[in-house]
N, C-alpha and C positions, 0 to 999 in steps of 0.2 A: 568368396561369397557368390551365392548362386541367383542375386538377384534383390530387387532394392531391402527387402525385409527380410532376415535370417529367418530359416525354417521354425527354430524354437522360438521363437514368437508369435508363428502361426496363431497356435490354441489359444495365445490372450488374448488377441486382436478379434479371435472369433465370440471367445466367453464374454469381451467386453458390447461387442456389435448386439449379439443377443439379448444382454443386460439392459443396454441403451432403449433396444425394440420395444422390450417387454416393459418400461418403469411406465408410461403411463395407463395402461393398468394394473398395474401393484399399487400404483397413489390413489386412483377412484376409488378401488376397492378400499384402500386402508381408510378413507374417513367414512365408510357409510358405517362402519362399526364402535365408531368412536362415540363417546357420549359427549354431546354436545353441553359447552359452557355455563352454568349456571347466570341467568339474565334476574336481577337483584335490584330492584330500584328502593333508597332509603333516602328517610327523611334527611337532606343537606342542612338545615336549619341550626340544626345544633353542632358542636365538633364532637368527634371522640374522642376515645383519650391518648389515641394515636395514628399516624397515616393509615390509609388501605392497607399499605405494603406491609408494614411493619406488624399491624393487626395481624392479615391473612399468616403471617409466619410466626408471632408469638403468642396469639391469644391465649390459647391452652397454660401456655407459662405462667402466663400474668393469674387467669382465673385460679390455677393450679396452687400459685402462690398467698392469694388474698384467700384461699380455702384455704390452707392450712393456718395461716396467721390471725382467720375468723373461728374456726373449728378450736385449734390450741390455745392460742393470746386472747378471743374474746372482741377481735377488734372489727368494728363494723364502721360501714360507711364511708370506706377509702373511697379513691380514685375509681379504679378496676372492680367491679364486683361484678356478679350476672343479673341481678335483678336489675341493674342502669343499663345493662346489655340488652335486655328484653324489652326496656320500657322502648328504646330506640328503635331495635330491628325488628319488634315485633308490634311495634304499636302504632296507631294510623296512619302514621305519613310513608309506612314500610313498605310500600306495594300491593301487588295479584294477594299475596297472605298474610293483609292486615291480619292482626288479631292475632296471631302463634305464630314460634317461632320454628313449630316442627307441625306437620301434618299432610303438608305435600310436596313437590319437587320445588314450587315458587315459595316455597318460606324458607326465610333469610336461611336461618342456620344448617335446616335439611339440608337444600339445596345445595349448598357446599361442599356439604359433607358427603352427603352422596356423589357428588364428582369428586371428590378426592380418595371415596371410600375409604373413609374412614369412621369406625363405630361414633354413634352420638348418644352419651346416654349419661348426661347430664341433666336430663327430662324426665328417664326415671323417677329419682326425688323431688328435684325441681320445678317448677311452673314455669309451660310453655308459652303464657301470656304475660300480658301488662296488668300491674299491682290492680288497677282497675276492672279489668275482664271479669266476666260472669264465670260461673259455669265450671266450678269446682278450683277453680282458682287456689282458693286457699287450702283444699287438701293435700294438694303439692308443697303446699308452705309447712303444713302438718309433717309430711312423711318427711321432711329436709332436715327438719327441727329435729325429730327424733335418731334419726339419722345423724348427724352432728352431735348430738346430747352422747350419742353410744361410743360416739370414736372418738369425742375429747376425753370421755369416763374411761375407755380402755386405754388411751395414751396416757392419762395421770395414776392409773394401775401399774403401765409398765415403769415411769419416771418415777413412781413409788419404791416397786420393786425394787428400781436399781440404785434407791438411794438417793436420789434427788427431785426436784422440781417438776412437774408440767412445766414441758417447751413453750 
């Protein structure tokens, strides 16, 4: 050995020194591009129908599920539906966008959604307010209803065809 550090070690100790140099700015720069956290303040008053946590990771499921078991079965007024969603996160006690639950970065369910970027377009059919709200409200109730009418009539089409029951 020609000295306290083998030669072949040179290049790492150099790649690593420069690395070191350089990481505070590669972190500056890494958050100025970042989109910053959705800030969400809701009514605490009442509970939901389950933690933050658990929400933030299955809501989709749950809604997913009481659609089809409203849409096929007929059954309303479980637990989990979106209109007890909406009355909550979108209605006075919701924050900066009382009143909807889509229309800017500060309402409830946008907001999320666009930081997680992920499509929302359960507002298509749906009304973005509380059962209460003005302001076309219930033509969103309208186009849901027909909406649901079509694809529970095309799912007892198909459970026809095949010989059996609507699911």
């Amino acid at each position: 050995m020609s000295g306290i550090v083998p030669k072949r070690w040179l290049p790492a100790i150099a790649i690593a020194l420069f690395a070191a140099a350089l990481a505070p700015w590669a972190s500056a720069g890494d958050t100025a591009g970042r989109v910053a956290k959705p800030s969400i303040s809701v009514d605490r008053s009442t509970q939901c129908v389950d933690t933050p946590e658990v929400m933030r990771r299955t809501h989709m499921e749950m809604l997913k599920h009481q659609r089809d078991r409203t849409v096929r079965a007929g059954v309303r007024g479980e637990k989990v539906h979106l209109n007890g969603c909406i009355d909550c996160h979108a209605g006075p006690g919701a924050g900066a966008a009382a009143g909807s639950a889509v229309g800017s970065p500060q309402a409830f369910c946008e907001g999320c959604h666009r930081y997680a970027a992920v499509k929302l377009d359960c507002f298509e059919c749906h009304q973005s307010k509380p059962a209460g709200a003005k302001a076309g409200a219930r033509a969103g109730e309208k186009a849901a209803a027909s909406a649901h009418a079509f694809i529970a009539g095309a799912a007892g089409a198909r459970a026809a065809g095949a010989g059996g029951a609507p699911q």
